[in-house]
C-alpha positions as CSV (number, residue, x, y, z in Angstrom):
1,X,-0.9,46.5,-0.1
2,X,-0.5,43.0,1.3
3,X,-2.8,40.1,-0.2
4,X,-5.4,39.0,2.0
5,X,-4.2,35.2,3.4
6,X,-6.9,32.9,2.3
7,X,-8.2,30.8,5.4
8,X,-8.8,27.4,4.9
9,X,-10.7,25.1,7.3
10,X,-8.7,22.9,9.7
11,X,-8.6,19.5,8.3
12,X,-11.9,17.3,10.2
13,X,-12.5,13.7,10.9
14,X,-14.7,12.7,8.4
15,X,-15.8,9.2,9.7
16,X,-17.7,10.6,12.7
17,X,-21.6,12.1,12.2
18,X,-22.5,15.4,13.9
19,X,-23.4,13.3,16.9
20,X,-20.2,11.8,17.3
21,X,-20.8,8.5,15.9
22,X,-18.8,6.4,13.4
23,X,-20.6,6.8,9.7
24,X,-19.0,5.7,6.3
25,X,-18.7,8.8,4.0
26,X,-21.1,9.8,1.9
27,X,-19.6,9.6,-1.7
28,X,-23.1,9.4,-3.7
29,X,-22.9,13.1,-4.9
30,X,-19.2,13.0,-5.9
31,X,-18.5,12.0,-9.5
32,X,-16.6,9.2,-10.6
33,X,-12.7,10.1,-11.6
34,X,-9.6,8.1,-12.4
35,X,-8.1,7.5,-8.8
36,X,-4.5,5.9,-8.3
37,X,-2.3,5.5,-4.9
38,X,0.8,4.4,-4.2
39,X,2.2,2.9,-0.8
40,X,4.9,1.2,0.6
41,X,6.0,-1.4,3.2
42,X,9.4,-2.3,4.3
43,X,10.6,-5.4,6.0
44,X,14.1,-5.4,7.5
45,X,15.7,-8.7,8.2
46,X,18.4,-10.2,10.4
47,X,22.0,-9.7,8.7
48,X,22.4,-13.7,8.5
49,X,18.6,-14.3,7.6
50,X,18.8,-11.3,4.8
51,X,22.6,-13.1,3.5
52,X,20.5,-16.7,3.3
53,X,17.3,-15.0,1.0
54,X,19.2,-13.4,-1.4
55,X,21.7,-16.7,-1.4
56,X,18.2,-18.3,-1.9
57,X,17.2,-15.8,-5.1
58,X,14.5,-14.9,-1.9
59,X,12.8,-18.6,-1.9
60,X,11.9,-19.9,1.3
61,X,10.7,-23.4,2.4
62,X,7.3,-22.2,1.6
63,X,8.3,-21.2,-2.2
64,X,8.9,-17.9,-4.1
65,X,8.8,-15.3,-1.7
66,X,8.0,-12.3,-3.6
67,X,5.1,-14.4,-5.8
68,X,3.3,-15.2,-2.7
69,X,3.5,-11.8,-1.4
70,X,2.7,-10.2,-4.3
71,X,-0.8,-12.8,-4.4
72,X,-1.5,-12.0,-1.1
73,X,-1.2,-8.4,-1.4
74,X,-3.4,-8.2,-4.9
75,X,-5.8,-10.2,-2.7
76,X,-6.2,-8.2,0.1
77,X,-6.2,-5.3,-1.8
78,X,-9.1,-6.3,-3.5
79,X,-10.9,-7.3,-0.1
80,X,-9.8,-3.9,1.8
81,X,-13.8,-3.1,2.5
82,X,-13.7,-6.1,4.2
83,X,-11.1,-5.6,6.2
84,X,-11.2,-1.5,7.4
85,X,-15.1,-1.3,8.3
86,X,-15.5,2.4,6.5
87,X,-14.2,1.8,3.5
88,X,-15.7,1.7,0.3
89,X,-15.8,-1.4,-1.8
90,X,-14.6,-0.4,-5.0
91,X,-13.7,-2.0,-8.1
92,X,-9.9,-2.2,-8.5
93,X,-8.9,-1.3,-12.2
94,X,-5.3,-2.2,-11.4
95,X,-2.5,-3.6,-8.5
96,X,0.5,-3.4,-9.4
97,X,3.8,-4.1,-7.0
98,X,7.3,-3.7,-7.2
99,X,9.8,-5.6,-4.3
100,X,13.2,-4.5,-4.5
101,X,15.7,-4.7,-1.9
102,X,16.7,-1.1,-0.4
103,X,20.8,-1.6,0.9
104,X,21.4,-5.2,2.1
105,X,19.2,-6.0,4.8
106,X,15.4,-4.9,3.6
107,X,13.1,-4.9,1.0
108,X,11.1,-2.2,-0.1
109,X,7.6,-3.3,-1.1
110,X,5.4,-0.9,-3.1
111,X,1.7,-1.4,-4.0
112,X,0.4,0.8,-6.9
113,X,-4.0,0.6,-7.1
114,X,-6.2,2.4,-9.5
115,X,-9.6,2.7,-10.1
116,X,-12.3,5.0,-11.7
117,X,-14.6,5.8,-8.7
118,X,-15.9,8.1,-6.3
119,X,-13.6,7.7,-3.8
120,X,-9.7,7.0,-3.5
121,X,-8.0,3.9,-3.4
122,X,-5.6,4.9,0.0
123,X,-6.7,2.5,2.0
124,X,-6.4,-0.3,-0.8
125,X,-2.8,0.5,-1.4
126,X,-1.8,0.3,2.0
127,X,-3.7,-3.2,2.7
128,X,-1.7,-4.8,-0.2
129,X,1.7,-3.2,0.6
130,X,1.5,-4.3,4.4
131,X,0.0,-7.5,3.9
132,X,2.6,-8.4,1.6
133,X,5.3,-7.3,4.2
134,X,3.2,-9.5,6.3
135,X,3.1,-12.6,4.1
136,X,7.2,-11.9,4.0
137,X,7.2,-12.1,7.3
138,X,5.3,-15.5,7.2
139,X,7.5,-17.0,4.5
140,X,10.6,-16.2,6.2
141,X,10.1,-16.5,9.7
142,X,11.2,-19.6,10.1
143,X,15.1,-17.9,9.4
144,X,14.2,-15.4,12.3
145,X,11.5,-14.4,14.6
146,X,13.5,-10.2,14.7
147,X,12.1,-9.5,11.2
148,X,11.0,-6.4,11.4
149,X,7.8,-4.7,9.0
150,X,7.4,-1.5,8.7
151,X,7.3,1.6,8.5
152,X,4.3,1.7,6.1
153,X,3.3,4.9,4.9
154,X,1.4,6.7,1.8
155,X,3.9,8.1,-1.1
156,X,1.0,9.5,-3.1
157,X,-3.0,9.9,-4.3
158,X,-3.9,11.4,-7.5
159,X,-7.4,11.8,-9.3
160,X,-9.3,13.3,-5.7
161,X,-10.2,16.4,-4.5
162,X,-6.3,16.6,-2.6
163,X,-3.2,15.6,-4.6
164,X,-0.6,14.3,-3.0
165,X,2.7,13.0,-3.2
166,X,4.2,10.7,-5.9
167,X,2.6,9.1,-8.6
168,X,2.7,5.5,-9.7
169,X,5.7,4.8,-12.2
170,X,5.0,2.8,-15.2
171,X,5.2,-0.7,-15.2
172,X,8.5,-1.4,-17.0
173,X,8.7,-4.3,-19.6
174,X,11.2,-6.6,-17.9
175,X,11.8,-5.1,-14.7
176,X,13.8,-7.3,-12.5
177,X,12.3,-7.7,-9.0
178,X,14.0,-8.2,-6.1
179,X,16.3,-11.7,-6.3
């Protein structure tokens, strides 16, 4: 006898009310859990202006490259309700970010956000990993205007109702950022 195929609801907007309109979730009846998320950023430079950063030990006219970015992206981060008008402020627990470069022409930027809350912490992760690409872009754009951001994309959530993806790595004593 062959097992009966459980059906499972087709996934729903969940930012629009039964009369179409735009409404902020509903979190009051969920209970509070440890939430993390990790995302990522990428920016790919010019051959010359990606030979010149790391030359540079990524310092730009501006100062330390990855510092700033890093600031900026803890900031915004923090600040994510303010920005995307649906989402939840929430207390951040944690930001963690890791700049590396990936081959010789990008860096990889990943922002890792935690809480203990109702709700996930998505939305936070990807505000700091792409406004850090963005504050790259800023501090390097006088070597080229072709710097290219992106793709940005979720690599996990952990602590909801839907798992998913990768989990954020433990901050290594002494890890060597990108240079």
């Amino acid at each position: 006898m062959a097992a009966k195929a459980k059906k499972t609801a087709a996934p729903a907007l969940t930012h629009i009310d039964a009369r179409g309109f735009p409404a902020m979730v509903d979190v009051s009846a969920k209970p509070a859990t440890a939430r993390e998320a990790v995302a990522e950023c990428r920016v790919r430079f010019p051959a010359a202006a990606a030979a010149e950063l790391r030359a540079s030990g990524l310092r730009s006219a501006k100062g330390g490259v990855v510092e700033t970015a890093i600031v900026a992206g803890t900031m915004a981060a923090k600040r994510t309700h303010e920005l995307v008008p649906f989402c939840h402020p929430l207390p951040i627990d944690g930001c963690r970010f890791d700049v590396r470069w990936h081959g010789e022409r990008e860096l990889r930027i990943e922002c890792a956000v935690r809480t203990t809350h109702r709700t996930g912490v998505e939305m936070e992760a990807l505000t700091g990993a792409t406004v850090a690409a963005l504050t790259v872009y800023d501090m390097c754009k006088a070597l080229s205007h072709a710097i290219v951001l992106g793709p940005a994309k979720l690599l996990g959530k952990h602590g909801g109702r839907r798992d998913f993806g990768a989990r954020a790595a433990a901050p290594a004593a002494g890890r060597k950022r990108a240079r």
